[in-house]
N, C-alpha and C positions, 0 to 999 in steps of 0.2 A: 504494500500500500504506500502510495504516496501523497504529498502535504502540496496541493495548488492554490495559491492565489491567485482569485480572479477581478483585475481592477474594472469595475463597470459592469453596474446592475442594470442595465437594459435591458433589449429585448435580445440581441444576442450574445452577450455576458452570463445572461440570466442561461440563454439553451445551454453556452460552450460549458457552465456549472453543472447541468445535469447531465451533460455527455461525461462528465469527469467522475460523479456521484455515483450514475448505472454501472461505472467500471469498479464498484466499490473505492475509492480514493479519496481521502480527506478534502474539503473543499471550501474556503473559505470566500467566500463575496464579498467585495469592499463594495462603496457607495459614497461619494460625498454627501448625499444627504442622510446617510447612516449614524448608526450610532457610535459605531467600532471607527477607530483611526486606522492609519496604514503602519505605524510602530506596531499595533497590534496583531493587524494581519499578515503581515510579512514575513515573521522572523521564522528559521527552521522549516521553510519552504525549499522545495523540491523546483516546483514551478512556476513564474508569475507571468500571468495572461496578461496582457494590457487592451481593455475591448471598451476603452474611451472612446470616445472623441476624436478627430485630427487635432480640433483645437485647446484640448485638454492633455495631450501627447507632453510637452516641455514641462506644463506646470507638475505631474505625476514623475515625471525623470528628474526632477528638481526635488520633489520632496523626498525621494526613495534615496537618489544621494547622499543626505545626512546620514541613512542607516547604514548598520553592520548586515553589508550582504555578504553569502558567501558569495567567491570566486565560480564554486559549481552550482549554484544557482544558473538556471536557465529562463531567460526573457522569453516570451513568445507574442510577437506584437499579431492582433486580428483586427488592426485600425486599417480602413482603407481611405486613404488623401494625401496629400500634400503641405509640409508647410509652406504657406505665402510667402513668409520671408527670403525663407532659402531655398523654396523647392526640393529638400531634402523629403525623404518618404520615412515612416515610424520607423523603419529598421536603423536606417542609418543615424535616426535621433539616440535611439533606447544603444546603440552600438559604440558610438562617441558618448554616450555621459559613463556606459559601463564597457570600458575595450578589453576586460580580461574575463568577462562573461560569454557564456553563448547564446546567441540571440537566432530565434526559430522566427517564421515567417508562415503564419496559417492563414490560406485563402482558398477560395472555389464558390461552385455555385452553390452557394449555401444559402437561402433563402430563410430565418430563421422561423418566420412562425409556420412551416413545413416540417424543419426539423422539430417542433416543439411537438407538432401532432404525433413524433415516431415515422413519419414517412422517412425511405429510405435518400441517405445524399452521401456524396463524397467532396472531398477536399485534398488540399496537398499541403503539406510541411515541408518546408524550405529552409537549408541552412549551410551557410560553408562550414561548419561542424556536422557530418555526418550523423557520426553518434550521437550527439542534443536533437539532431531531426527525428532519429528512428527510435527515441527513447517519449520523446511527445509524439510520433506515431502510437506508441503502443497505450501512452496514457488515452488516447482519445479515441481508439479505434472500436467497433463495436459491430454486430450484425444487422446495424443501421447506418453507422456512420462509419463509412471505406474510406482508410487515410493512407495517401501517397506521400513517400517519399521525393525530394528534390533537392541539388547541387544549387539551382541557381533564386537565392532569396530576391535580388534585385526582380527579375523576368516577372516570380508569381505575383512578389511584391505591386509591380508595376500594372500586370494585367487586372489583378483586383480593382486597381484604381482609377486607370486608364476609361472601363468598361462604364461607367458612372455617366461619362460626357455622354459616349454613342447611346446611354440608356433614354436619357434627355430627347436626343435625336430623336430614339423610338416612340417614347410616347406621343410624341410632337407625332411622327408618324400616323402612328392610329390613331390619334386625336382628329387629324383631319382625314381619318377615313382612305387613306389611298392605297389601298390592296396592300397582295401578300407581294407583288413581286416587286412595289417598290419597298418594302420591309428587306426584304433578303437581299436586293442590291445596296441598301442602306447598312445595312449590319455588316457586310460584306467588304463595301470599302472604311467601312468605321475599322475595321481587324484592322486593314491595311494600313490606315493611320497608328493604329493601336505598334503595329510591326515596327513602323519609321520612326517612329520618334521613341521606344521601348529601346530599339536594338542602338539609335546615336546614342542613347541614355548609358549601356553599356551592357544590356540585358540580352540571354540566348534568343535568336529568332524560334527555335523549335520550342519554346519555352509556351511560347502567343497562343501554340496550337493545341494547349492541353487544358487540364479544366481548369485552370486558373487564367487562360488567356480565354479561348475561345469557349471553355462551358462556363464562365461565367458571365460571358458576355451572350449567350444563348440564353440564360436565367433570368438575368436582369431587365433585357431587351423585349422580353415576352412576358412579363406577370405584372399585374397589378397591385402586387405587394412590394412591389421595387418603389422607393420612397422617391428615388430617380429619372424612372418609368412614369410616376405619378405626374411629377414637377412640369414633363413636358407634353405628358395628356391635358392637362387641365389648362397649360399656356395656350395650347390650339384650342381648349374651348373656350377662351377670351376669358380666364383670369389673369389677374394678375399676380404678379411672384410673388406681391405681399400677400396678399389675401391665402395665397399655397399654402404658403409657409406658415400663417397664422395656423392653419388647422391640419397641419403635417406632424404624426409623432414620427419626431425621431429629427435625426440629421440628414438631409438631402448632400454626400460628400461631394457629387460630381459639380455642383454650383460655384464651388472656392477651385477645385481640382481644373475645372473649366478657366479661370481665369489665371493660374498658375501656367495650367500649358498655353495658353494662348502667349503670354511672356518669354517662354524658355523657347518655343517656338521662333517667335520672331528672333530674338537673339541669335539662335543660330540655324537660323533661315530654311528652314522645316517647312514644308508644305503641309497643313492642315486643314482641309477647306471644311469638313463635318464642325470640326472644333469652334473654327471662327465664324461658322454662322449658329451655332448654341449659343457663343459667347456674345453673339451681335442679339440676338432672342434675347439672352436672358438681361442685357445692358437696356432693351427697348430701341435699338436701332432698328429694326424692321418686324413684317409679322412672320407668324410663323408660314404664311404662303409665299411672300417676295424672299424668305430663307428659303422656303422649298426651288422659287423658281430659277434663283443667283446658284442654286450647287446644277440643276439641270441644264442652265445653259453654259455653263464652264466650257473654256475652250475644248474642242474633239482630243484625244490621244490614246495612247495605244493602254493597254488594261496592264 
């Protein structure tokens, strides 16, 4: 048996806790609106999840720092974003505040109030520590929940996050209605984007094509549980991003992640034409039809 903390009582903090509990395994859940502190949850842990926030990622690596951690303590960050500042991704946060830790990378289509029902999902664990990947393999694996190993944390890291924007795309899509086969060519070249700007980033291209690149971008692109999904169905039915967001639980991460790539993009002059018209949607520079009509009339070229 082993002793996990799980920082972030949401809604998938709360499932990654019962996937850890079914396997028999001590499990403690933090909460800043909780009772218990992080001195108290942390000490003589085995494992600490981080299933915050993007923008609660610094201030949690900032408080853990004062404490006595050990060395074999393993980080496993399940946040998927970007910091605005530095466009660094959680791994590489939770990796610079702790560099003599080993730090896992859990992503996939994981859709969590599916996994909460027992419906069957998989995911992948990622680490250039092997052994920390295939050790949080086994803490989390189950006859519900099939967990992959993986060499490359940046790639899954990436594709978890990346997939947020094209989700936006997608709802926008179905929002206004325009079949399945502008969907599949939309999702299609959203990979493609997801590809070019993952692999400059410095991520495996074969990486894009497993479930953490392409089935999770197959999950989030298609459900209505996707908070992502949501943000850019309801912009095609003429709301507004306040008003979403007012009655959205949870975090929509692709919203900050979208204005993050659109930056690291131009800087180093990246072609992303899916991204910069989310990004132009979600800013109110056009509707969600003159976005549809600026990506179909793009100059002709070869696929």
């Amino acid at each position: 048996m082993s002793n996990v903390a799980i920082l972030g009582a949401g809604a998938w903090g709360t499932v990654l806790a019962t996937l850890v509990k079914v396997n028999g395994h001590e499990v403690r859940l933090w909460s800043r609106q909780g009772t218990e502190t992080l001195p108290q949850i942390v000490p003589d842990t085995d494992i600490i999840v981080s299933a915050v926030s993007m923008k609660g990622v610094r201030d949690v690596t900032s408080s853990l720092q004062s404490l006595l951690i050990s060395p074999k303590t393993i980080f496993v960050t399940a946040t998927k974003g970007l910091d605005p500042k530095t466009t660094c991704t959680p791994s590489q946060i939770w990796q610079e505040t702790f560099p003599n830790n080993p730090v896992v990378v859990l992503s996939g289509p994981n859709l969590s109030k599916e996994i909460e029902q027992a419906l069957p999902a998989a995911t992948v664990v990622a680490s250039q520590n092997m052994a920390a990947a295939e050790f949080v393999q086994s803490i989390f694996s189950s006859n519900r929940f099939r967990v992959y190993t993986n060499s490359d944390p940046l790639g899954v890291e990436l594709g978890g996050t990346l997939k947020n924007v094209m989700a936006i795309a997608a709802g926008v899509c179905d929002g206004l209605q325009l079949g399945t086969n502008a969907k599949a060519a939309l999702v299609t070249r959203g990979l493609t984007e997801m590809v070019r700007i993952g692999t400059h980033w410095g991520a495996k291209m074969e990486t894009f094509y497993g479930l953490s690149g392409l089935g999770d971008l197959l999950a989030t692109c298609n459900s209505h549980l996707s908070r992502n999904y949501q943000v850019g169905y309801q912009l095609a039915c003429n709301k507004t991003l306040a008003e979403i967001l007012a009655h959205l639980e949870g975090t929509a991460e692709g919203i900050n992640t979208t204005n993050v790539l659109v930056e690291r993009a131009k800087q180093h002059n990246i072609p992303m034409p899916i991204t910069e018209q989310v990004y132009r949607l979600l800013a109110r520079e056009l509707t969600p039809r003159q976005a549809l009509e600026e990506l179909m009339l793009r100059d002709a070229k070869p696929e």
